[in-house]
C-alpha positions in Angstrom: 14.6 3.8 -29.7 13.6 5.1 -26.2 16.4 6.2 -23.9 16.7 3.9 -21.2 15.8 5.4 -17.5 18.8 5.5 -15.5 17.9 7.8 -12.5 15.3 7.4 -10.4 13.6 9.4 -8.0 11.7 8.2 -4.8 9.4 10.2 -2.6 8.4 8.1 0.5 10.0 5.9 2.4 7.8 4.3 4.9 8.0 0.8 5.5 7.4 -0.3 2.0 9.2 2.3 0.3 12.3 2.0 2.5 12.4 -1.8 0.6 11.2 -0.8 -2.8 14.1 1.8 -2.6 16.6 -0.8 -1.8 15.7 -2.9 -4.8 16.0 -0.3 -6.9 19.3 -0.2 -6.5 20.0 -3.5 -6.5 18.4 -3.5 -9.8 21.2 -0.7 -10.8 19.0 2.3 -11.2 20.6 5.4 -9.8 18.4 6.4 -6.8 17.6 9.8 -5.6 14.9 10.2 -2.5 13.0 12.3 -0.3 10.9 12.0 2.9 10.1 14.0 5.5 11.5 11.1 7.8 15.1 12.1 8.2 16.3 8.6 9.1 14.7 7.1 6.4 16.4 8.7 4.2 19.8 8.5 5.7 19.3 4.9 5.6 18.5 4.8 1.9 21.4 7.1 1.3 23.5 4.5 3.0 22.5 1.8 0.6 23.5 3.7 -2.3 20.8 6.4 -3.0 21.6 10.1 -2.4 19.3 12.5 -1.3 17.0 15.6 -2.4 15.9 18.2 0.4 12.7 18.8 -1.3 10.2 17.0 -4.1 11.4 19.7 -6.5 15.0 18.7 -6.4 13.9 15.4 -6.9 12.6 16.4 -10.1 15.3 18.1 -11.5 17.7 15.2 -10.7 15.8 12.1 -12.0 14.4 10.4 -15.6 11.3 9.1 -13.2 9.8 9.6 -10.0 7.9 7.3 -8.2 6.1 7.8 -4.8 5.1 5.9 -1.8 2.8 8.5 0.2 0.4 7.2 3.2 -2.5 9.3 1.4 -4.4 11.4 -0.8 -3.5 14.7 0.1 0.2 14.0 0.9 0.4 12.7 -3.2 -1.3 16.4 -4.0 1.0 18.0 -1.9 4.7 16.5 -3.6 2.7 17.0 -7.0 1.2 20.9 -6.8 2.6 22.6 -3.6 5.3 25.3 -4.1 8.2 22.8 -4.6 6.0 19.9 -6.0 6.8 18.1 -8.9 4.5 20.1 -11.8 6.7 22.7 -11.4 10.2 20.3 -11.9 9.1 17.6 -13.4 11.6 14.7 -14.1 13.5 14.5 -17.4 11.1 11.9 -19.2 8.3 14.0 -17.5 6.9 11.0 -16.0 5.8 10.0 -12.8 4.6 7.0 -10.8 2.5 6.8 -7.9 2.6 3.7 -5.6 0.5 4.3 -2.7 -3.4 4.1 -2.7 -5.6 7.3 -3.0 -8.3 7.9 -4.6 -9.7 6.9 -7.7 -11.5 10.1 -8.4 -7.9 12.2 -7.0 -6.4 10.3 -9.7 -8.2 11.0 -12.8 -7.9 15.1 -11.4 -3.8 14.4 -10.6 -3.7 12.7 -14.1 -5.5 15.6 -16.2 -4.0 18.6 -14.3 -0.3 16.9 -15.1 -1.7 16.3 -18.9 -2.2 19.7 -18.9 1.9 20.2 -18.7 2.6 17.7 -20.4 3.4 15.0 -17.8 2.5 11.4 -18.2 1.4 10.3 -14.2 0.4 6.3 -14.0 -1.6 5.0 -10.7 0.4 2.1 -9.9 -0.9 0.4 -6.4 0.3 -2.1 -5.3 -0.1 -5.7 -2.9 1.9 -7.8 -1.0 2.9 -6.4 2.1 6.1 -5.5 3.5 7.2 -9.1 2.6 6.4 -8.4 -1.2 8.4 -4.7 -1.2 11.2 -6.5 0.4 11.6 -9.5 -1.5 10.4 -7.4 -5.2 7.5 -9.8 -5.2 4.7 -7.2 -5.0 1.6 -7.2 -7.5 1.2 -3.8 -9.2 -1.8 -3.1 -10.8 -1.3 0.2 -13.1 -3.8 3.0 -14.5 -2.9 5.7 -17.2 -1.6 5.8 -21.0 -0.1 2.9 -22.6 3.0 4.4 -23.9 4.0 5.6 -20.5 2.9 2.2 -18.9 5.6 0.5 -21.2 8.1 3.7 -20.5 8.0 2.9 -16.9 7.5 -1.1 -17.0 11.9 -1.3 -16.1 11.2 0.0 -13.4 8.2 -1.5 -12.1 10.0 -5.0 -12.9 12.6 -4.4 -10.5 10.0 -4.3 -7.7 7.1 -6.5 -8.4 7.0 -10.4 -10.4 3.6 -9.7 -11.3 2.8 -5.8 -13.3 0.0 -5.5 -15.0 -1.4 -2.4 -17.1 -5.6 -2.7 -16.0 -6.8 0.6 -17.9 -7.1 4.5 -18.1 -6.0 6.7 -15.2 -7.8 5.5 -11.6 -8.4 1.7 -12.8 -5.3 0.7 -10.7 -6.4 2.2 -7.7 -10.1 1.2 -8.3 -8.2 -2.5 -8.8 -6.5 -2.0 -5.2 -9.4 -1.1 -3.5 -11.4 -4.2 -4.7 -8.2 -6.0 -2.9 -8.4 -4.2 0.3 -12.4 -4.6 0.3 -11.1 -8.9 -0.3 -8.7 -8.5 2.4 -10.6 -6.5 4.9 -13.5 -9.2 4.8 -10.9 -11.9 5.0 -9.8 -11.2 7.6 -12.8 -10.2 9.8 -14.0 -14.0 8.7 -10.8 -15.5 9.9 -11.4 -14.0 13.4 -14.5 -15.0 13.2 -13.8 -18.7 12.9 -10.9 -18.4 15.2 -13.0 -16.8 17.7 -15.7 -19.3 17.4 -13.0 -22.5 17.5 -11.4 -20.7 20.4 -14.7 -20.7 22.6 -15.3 -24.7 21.5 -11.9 -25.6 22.5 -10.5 -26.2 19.6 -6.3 -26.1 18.6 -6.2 -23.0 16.8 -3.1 -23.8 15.1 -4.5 -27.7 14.1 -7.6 -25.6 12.9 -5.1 -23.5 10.7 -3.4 -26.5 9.2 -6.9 -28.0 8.2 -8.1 -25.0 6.8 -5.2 -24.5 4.4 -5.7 -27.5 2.8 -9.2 -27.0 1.8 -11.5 -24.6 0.4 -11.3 -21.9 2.9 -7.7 -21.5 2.7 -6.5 -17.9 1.6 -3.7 -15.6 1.6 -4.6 -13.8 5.1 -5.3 -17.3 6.6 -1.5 -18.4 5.8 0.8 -15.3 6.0 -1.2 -14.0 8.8 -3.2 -17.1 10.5 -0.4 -17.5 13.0 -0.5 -13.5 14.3 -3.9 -14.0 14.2 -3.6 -17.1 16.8 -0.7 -15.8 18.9 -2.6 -12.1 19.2 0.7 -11.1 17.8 -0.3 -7.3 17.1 3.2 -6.3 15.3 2.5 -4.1 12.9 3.2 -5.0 9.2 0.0 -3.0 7.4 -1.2 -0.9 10.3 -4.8 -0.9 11.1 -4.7 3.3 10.4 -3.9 2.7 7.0 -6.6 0.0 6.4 -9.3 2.0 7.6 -8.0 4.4 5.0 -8.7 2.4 2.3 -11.7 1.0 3.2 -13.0 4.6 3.9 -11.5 4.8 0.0 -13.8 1.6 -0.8 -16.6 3.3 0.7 -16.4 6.8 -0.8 -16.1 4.9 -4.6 -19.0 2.8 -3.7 -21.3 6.2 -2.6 -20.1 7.9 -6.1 -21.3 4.6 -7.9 -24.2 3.8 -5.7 -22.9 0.4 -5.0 -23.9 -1.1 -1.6 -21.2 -3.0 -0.1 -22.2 -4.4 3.5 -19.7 -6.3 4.2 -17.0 -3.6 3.8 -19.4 -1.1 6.1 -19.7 -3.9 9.0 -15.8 -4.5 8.9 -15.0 -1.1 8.9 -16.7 -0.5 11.7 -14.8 -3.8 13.5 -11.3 -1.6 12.4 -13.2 1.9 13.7 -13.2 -0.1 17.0 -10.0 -1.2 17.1 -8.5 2.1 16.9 -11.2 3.6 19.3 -9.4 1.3 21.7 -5.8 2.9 21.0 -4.7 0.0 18.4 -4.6 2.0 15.0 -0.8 1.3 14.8 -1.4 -2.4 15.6 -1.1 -4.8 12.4 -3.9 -4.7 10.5 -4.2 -9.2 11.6 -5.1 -7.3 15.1 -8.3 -7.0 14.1 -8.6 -10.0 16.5 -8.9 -7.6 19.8 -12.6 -6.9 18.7 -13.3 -10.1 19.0 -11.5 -10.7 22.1 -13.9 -8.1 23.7 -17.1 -9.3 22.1 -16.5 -12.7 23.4 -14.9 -12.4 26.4 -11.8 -14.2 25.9 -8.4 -13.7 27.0 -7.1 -9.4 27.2 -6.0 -7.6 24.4 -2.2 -7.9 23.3 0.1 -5.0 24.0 0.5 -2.4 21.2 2.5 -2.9 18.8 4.5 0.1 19.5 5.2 -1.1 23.5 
């Protein structure tokens, strides 16, 4: 029988992995973490976890490590740098990675690890903040079977729905269909509320009606109300969207798939944080439409 994980390592702990880490321990699992974010981690520490000064040290102490990076390069970096984790890799030589990269960076990651013998899954996921918070989040996982089922304990203490999709990079290629969903979404959500706005109508009412008909959506209900109250409060910042859709878009130019509707929405995001709003929520997409129709001012930053 398989030796149950005990220890867990954590690299990353932005504003999902700060709540991922927390239910971690909730869910019993001996915590050790790293982040470049000194507060972060002394936060996690005081929750339970202790802490490792470098990716390497996280390694040595752990059965798994999973990370929550903001990017591509910043998951090549705690994998291969001087101190990375191919160099110490954890005791079941396994590790996880939560953010969203690449699809192509994966498959490399995932056959340069092989090479050493270390199992890596691609395990995005969705749900927001609210989802890494209240363990609710949808992970969507690429890489070998067995390792899948090695690591499934641990991916059930922060997601209710965890799902194994294919080989390495089909979990990222799976999260960047989702971001492509919820990038157009939204930018039809502003669209409607900009065009009820200008005709008058009660946005909220016009929310209400909406959700209880065909058009109704995940973005229209969680984030409808942000939307209405040009609340730009960051939750998933417009940055890191326009990181993935560049993702969507680089995947789509290897596999010669035209995808309009991403390229006109990414532009709509490009203008947003040529305005200074990249660290607005990602719902703030609204301001573009606030210009282009000459309604009421952009809201303050979210960081003011």
């Amino acid at each position: 029988m398989r030796k149950m994980i005990r220890k867990v390592g954590f690299i990353g702990l932005g504003t999902m992995g700060q709540w991922m880490a927390a239910n971690l321990i909730k869910a019993g699992f001996q915590l050790i973490v790293h982040d470049v974010a000194s507060e972060a981690v002394a936060k996690t520490v005081e929750a339970g976890a202790a802490a490792a000064d470098s990716p390497a040290e996280v390694g040595r102490q752990s059965d798994v490590v999973i990370l929550m990076l903001p990017n591509t390069p910043d998951v090549q970096s705690v994998l291969f740098s001087n101190d990375g984790l191919i160099h110490t890799p954890p005791a079941k030589r396994l590790i996880v990675d939560m953010s969203t990269i690449s699809p192509v960076a994966v498959r490399q990651f995932s056959a340069d690890l092989a090479a050493k013998k270390i199992a890596f899954l691609d395990a995005p996921v969705s749900g927001g903040p609210t989802g890494a918070r209240d363990a609710s989040l949808t992970i969507m996982v690429g890489g070998d079977s067995d390792a899948f089922e090695m690591a499934r304990p641990v991916l059930n203490a922060l997601g209710t729905s965890v799902t194994h999709v294919g080989n390495a990079g089909a979990g990222q290629t799976l999260k960047l269909c989702n971001q492509l969903i919820c990038g157009v979404n939204i930018q039809a959500i502003c669209e409607a509320l900009a065009l009820a706005r200008a005709s008058g109508i009660d946005l909220s009412l016009l929310r209400q009606v909406l959700l209880g008909g065909s058009a109704v959506s995940w973005m229209l209900d969680k984030l409808g109300p942000a939307m209405i109250d040009r609340d730009p409060a960051a939750g998933f910042r417009i940055d890191l969207m326009l990181k993935d859709l560049k993702l969507v878009q680089e995947l789509a130019f290897e596999l010669s798939v035209p995808l309009p509707a991403t390229a006109l929405v990414t532009t709509q995001y490009l203008d947003a944080r040529a305005h200074g709003e990249g660290s607005n929520g990602n719902q703030a997409l609204f301001t573009v439409y606030d210009r282009s129709s000459n309604q009421a001012g952009p809201p303050k930053r979210a960081s003011e």
